[in-house]
MIFITOR-30369 format. One record per residue (C-alpha): residue in one letter; residue number from 1; chain; x, y, z. Coordinates in nm, 4 decimals. Each point is the difference from the previous one (the first is absolute). Layout:
BEGIN
 residu num chaine        x        y        z
      A NUM      A        X        Y        Z
...
// end
This chain:
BEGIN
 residu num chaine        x        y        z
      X   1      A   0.0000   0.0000   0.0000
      X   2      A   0.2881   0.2333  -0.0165
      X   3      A  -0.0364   0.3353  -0.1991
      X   4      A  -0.3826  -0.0734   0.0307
      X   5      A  -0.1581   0.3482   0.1340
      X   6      A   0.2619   0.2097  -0.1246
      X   7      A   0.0323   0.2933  -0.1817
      X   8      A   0.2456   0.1442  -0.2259
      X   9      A   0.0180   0.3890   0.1028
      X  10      A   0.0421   0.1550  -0.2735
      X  11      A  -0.3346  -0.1716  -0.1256
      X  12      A  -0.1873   0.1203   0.3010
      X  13      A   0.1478   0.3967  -0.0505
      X  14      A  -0.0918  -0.0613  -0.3703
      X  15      A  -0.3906  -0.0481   0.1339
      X  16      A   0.0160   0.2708   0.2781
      X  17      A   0.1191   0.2314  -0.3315
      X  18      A  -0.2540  -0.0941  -0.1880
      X  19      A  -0.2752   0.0432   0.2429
      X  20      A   0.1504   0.3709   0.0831
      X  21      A  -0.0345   0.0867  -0.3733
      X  22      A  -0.3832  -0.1267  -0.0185
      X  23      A  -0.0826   0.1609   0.2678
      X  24      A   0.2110   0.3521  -0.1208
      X  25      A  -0.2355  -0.0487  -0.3037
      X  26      A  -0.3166  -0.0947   0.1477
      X  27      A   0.0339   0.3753   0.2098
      X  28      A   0.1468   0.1977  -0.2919
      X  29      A  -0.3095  -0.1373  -0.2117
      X  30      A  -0.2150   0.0749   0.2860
      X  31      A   0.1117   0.3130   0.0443
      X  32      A   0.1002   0.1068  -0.3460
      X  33      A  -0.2010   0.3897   0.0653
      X  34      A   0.1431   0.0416   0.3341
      X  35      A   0.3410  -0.0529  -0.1469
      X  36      A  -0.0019   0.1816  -0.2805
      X  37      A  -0.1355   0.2708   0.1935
      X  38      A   0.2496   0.0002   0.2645
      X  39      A   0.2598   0.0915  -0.2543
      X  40      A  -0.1744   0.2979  -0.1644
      X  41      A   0.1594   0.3344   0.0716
      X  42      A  -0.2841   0.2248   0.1352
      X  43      A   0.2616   0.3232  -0.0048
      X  44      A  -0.0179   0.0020  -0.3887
      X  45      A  -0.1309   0.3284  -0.0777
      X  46      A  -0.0339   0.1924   0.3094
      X  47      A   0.0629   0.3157  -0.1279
      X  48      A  -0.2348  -0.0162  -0.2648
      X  49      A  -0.2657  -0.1973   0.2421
      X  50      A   0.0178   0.2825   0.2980
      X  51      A  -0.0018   0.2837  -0.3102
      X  52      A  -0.3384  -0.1410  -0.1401
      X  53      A  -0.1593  -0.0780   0.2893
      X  54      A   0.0733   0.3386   0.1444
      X  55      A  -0.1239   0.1805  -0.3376
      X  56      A  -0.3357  -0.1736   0.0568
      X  57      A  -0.0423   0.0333   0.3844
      X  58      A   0.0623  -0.3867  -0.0179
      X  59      A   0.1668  -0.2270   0.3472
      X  60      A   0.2830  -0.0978  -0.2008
      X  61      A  -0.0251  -0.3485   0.1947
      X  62      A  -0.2661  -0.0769  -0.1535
      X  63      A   0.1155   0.0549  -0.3845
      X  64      A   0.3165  -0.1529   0.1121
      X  65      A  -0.2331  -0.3052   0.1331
      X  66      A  -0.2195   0.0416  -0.3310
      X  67      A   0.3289  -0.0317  -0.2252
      X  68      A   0.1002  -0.2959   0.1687
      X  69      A  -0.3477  -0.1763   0.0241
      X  70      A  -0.0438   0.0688  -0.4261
      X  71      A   0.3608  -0.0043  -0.1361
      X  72      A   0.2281  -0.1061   0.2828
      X  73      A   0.2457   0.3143  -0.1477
      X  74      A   0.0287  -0.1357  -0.3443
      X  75      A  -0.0226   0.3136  -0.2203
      X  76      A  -0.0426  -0.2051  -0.2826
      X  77      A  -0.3125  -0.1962   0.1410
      X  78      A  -0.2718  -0.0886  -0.2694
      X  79      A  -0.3307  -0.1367   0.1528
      X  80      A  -0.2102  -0.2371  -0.1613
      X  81      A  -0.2913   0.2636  -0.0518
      X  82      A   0.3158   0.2451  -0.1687
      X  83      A   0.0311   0.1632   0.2986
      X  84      A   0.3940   0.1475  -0.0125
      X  85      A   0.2486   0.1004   0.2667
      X  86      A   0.0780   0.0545   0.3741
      X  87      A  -0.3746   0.0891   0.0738
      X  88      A  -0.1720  -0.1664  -0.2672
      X  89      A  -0.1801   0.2368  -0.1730
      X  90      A  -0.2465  -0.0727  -0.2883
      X  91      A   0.0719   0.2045  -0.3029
      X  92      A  -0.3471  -0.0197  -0.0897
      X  93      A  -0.1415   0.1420   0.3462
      X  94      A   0.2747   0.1839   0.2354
      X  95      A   0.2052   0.0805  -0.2470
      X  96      A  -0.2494   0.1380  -0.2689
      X  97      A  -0.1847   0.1517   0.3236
      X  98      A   0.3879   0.1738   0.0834
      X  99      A   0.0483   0.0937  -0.3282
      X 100      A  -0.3601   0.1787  -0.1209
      X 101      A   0.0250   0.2247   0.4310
      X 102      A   0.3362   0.1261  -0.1106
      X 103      A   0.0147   0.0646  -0.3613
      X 104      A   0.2767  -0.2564  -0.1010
      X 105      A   0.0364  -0.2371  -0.2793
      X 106      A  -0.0618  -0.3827   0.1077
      X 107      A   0.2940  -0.1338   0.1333
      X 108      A   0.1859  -0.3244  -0.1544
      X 109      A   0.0365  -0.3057   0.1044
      X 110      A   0.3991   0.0350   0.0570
      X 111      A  -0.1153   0.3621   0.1621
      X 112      A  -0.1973  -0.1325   0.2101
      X 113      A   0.2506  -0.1972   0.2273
      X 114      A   0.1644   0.2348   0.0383
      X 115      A  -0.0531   0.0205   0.3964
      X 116      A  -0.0173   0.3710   0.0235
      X 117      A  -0.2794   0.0282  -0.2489
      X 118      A  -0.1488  -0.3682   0.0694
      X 119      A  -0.0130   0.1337   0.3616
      X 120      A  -0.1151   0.3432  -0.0427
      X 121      A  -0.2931  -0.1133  -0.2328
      X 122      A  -0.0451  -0.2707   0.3176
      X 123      A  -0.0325   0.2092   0.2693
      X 124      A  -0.2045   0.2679  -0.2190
      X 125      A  -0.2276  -0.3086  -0.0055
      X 126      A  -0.0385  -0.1257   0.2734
      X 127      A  -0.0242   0.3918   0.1875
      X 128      A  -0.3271   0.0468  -0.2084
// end
């Protein structure tokens, strides 16, 4: 009955490794939003987030909370409904609103994330 029982270790590590990496997976795919959300940087565009906000009597928590919630910072952000940058504005509504109250041409696509303007039209927005 000798070597009955036994167990190499490196076969034994080789199982404790494996079950370390299903369960790493298991939480990462549980978890995917949290995650990704932990590494967004929510001091993008301060500047331009206090400077809007303030423009349109606006806490500028709450845009900064409203940017995260619909683009998560991404300038560049294109919803499914064509709703385009930081704040997610609708070029057929907010921004067409925006453009007819102040005389201005309707901004581009590209224009619009910009986050100055994408923010300013935002907050104009979301003040009324």
């Amino acid at each position: 009955m000798a070597g009955r029982g036994k167990r190499s270790p490196g076969k034994f590590r080789m199982v404790l490794i494996a079950l370390a990496l299903m369960a790493m997976l298991l939480v990462t795919y549980r978890y995917q939003q949290q995650l990704r959300d932990w590494f967004v940087d929510d001091t993008k565009y301060s500047a331009e987030i206090h400077a809007a906000a303030a423009r349109h009597g606006l806490p500028p928590e709450l845009v900064r909370s409203l940017v995260f919630r619909e683009s998560r910072f991404n300038p560049e952000a294109v919803g499914s409904a064509g709703e385009i940058g930081l704040m997610q504005v609708l070029p057929q509504g907010a921004v067409a609103e925006w453009a007819k109250r102040n005389g201005k041409a309707m901004p581009t696509t590209r224009e619009l994330m910009a986050p100055a303007l994408n923010l300013e039209i935002g907050c104009s927005h979301l003040a009324r």
